[in-house]
Residue, then its C-alpha position, 0 to 999 in steps of 0.5 A: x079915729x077913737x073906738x066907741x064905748x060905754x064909760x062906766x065911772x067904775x072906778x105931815x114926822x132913817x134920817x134923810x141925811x143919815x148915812x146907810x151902813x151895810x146891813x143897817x138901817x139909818x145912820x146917825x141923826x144929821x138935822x137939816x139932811x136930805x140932800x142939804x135941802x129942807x122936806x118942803x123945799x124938797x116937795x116943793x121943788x118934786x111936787x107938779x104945779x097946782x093947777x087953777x080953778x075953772x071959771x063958774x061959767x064954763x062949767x056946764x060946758x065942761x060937762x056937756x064936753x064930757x058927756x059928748x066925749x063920753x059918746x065918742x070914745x071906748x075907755x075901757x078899749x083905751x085901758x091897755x094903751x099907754x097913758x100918755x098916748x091915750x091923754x094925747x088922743x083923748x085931748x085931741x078929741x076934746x079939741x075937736x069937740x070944742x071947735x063945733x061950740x058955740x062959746x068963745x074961747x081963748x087959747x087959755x080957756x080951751x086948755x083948762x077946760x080940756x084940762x079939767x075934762x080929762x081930769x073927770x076922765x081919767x082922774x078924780x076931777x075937781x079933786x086934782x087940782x088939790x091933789x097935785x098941790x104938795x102942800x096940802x095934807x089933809x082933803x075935806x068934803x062935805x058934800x058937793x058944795x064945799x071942800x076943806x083943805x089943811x095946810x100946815x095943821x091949820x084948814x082953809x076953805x077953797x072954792x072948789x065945788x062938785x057939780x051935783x052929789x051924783x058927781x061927787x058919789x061918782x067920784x068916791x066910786x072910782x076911788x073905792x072900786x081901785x082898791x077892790x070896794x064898794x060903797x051904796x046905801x047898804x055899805x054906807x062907810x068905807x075905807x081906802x086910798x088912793x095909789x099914792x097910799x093916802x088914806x080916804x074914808x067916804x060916808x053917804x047917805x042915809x048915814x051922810x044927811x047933808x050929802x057925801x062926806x069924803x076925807x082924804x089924808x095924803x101923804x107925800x111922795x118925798x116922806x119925812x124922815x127923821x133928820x126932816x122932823x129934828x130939823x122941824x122941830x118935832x122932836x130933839x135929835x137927842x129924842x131922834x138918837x134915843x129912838x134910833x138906838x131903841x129901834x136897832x136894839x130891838x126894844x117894843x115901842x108903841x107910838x100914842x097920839x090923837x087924831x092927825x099927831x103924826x102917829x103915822x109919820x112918826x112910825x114911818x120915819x122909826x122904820x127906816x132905821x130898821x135893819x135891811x136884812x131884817x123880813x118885816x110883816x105890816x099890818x093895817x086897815x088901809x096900807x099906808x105904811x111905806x117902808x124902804x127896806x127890801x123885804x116888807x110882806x104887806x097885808x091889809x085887811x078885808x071888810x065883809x062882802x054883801x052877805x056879811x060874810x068874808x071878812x078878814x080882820x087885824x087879829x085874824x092876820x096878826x096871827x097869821x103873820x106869825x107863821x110867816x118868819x118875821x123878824x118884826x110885825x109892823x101894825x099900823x094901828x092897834x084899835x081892838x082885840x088885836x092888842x091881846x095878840x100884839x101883846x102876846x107876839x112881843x112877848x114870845x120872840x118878836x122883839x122890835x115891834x112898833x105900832x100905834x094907838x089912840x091916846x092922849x097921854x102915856x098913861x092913857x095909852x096903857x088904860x086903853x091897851x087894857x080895855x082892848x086886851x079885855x076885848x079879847x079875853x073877857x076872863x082875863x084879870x086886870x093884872x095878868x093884863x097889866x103883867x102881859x103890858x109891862x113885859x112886852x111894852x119898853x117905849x112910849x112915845x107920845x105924838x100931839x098935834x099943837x094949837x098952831x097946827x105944828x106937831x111934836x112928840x111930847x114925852x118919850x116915857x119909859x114902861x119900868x115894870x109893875x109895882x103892886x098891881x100898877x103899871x110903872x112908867x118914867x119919862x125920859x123926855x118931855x115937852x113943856x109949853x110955856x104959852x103962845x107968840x103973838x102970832x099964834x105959835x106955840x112955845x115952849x121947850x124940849x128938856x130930858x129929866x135926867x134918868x137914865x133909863x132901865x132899858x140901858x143896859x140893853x142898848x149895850x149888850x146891842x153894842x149902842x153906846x150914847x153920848x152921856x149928855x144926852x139924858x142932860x138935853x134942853x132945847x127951847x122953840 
């Protein structure tokens, strides 16, 4: 007999197939790694069943299901019992209460409805369906009657829906509140994720007009690695090695994208071939950064409480982290007057540092690393700002998003130093588009320019030899 209780709603870019060396991070690029299987056909094959929509007529039986179960059984009395055993009782009730309905079911319908009501209970809902499907990256609601989803760059509608909004605030709720947030008419927006580490951000009324707007970017279980976006086409394993041995000489690089380039993944994918005996601090809004080495310290931060007060921002844990003995500070996103910090920490022994702006060029990224520094020191002049940049800056590297939802990294350009009062850069790479199949993909074709870069010099005195071809490398797609 289950005890009673009050439920309270409380709560896509170190190489996979790159060989370990002792004390170091990924090997050299292999294209195709990973076990001799493709990223999708890894997902695919580690990823749970999709499972499919209820019928519209069941619905409401759903949740009349739902409220009597509610009546029935103590989930807060359930918390310290072991899931499955829980899900087993908690659907043997469910069974019960089916029998004493009226509605005809089949052996079929029972399970999905049970199915979909122990979703409600002890997951996101209508939500999970969605959630176990490893193709999708990114989760789109606006408001309870439609939900977007993105599968390979390109969205899609799907015909799930919320019952009402209350159902979809509810649901928002037990997202946020798992991760220590709150959202309601006087915090209207907030950030968080989910246990897997994707990203959510939820709006509501009165900022939401046309009901709740929740967005979840997700992030798969098997990451891309780099061997994974060589084979992918991302980038060339020329590209790959150039940021591999830029990544193990310790050379400052900033990662500049728009919205959904890839910035993340990319970063994610350049950490593995940090070193493992290296101490690396993360710093985000919302953690999303996996990293695979042994000794990553995390920190996020931490938005105001109902008084406005107790806020704890990137700059404040930025310069926290520096009496912290890091070997390398990972911040996930620079967006404000952390930069100055950010800046000022790889100019001052932090070598090796990685991160990420908003940026549609290399030289758009720079102006806005500018404009955030000036956040930070209004006093402080536009070329001791462009001093500060060139110094600390080696590598940018630039993530776009294509037409055809694929996405690449475009240039990888070199910060050379100041020439008068201007900031120098060179590319080392690029991607050229040269027009569309008849499908709708994007041609076009990787090409290194053929400088050598000035860093070079580095990479040798680190013991990093590339092949001399590699500034020579031209691959069409």
């Amino acid at each position: 007999m289950l005890p009673t209780l009050d439920f309270k709603s409380g709560s896509a870019a170190g190489l996979s197939g790159a060989k370990q060396t002792p004390g170091g991070g990924g090997g050299a690029v292999t294209p195709g790694g990973g076990g001799g299987a493709g990223w999708e056909q890894r997902v695919l094959k580690a990823g749970p069943k999709p499972k499919g929509s209820l019928k519209p007529e069941y619905q409401e039986l759903k949740f009349t299901l739902h409220r009597k179960l509610l009546d029935k059984i103590n989930l807060e009395a359930l918390a310290t019992i072991d899931n499955q055993r829980v899900r087993g009782e908690v659907r043997q009730a469910l069974m019960t209460l089916m029998e004493g309905e009226q509605t005809l079911l089949s052996a079929v319908e029972k399970q999905q409805i049970c199915d979909e009501v122990l979703d409600e209970v002890f997951g996101l809902g209508p939500l999970e369906p969605l959630l176990a499907d490893p193709t999708i990256s990114d989760i789109l609601v606006n408001g309870h009657k439609q939900v977007y989803v993105e599968r390979k760059g390109l969205l899609e509608i799907t015909s799930v829906t919320f019952r009402d909004d209350q159902h979809l605030l509810r649901i928002i709720d037990k997202i946020v509140s798992q991760v220590g947030r709150r959202i309601d008419e006087s915090t209207p927006m907030v950030d968080a994720r989910l246990m897997d580490g994707s990203r959510v951000n939820a709006v509501v009324m009165p900022l939401a007009i046309d009901g709740p707007l929740l967005s979840i970017r997700r992030f798969s279980v098997d990451k891309l690695m780099p061997a994974d976006l060589v084979e992918r086409k991302a980038l060339t394993a020329g590209m790959m090695e150039l940021l591999e041995a830029a990544v193990k000489a310790r050379l400052n690089i900033i990662i500049a994208g728009g919205t959904g380039a890839g910035k993340t993944t990319l970063l994610n994918a350049l950490s593995s071939f940090i070193n493992t005996k290296e101490r690396i601090v993360t710093i985000e809004d919302a953690a999303e950064l996996q990293l695979r080495q042994p000794h990553v310290a995390r920190l996020e931060t931490r938005p105001p409480n109902l008084e406005g007060n107790g806020a704890v921002r990137q700059r404040e844990l930025l310069i926290n982290s520096l009496r912290m003995r890091p070997d390398r500070i990972v911040v996930g996103e620079c967006r404000g007057e952390e930069a100055l910090d950010m800046l000022q920490a790889m100019n001052t022994g932090h070598d090796g540092s990685l991160t990420t702006v908003h940026a549609n060029t290399p030289r758009d990224a720079v102006s806005r690393l500018e404009v955030m520094v000036s956040l930070a020191s209004a006093n402080m002049q536009l070329v001791s700002i462009r001093q500060q940049i060139s110094s600390a800056v080696n590598l940018l590297v630039q993530a776009s998003r294509m037409s055809d939802g694929s996405r690449r990294v475009t240039s990888i350009t070199e910060v050379t130093g100041m020439e008068g009062e201007v900031i120098t850069l060179q590319d080392i790479f690029v991607f050229e588009k040269r027009g569309l199949t008849p499908e709708g993909r994007v041609m076009g074709r990787f090409a290194a320019t053929g400088i050598r870069p000035k860093f070079y010099d580095k990479l040798l005195s680190a013991g990093i030899r590339l092949r001399p071809d590699l500034f020579d490398e031209v691959l069409e797609v």
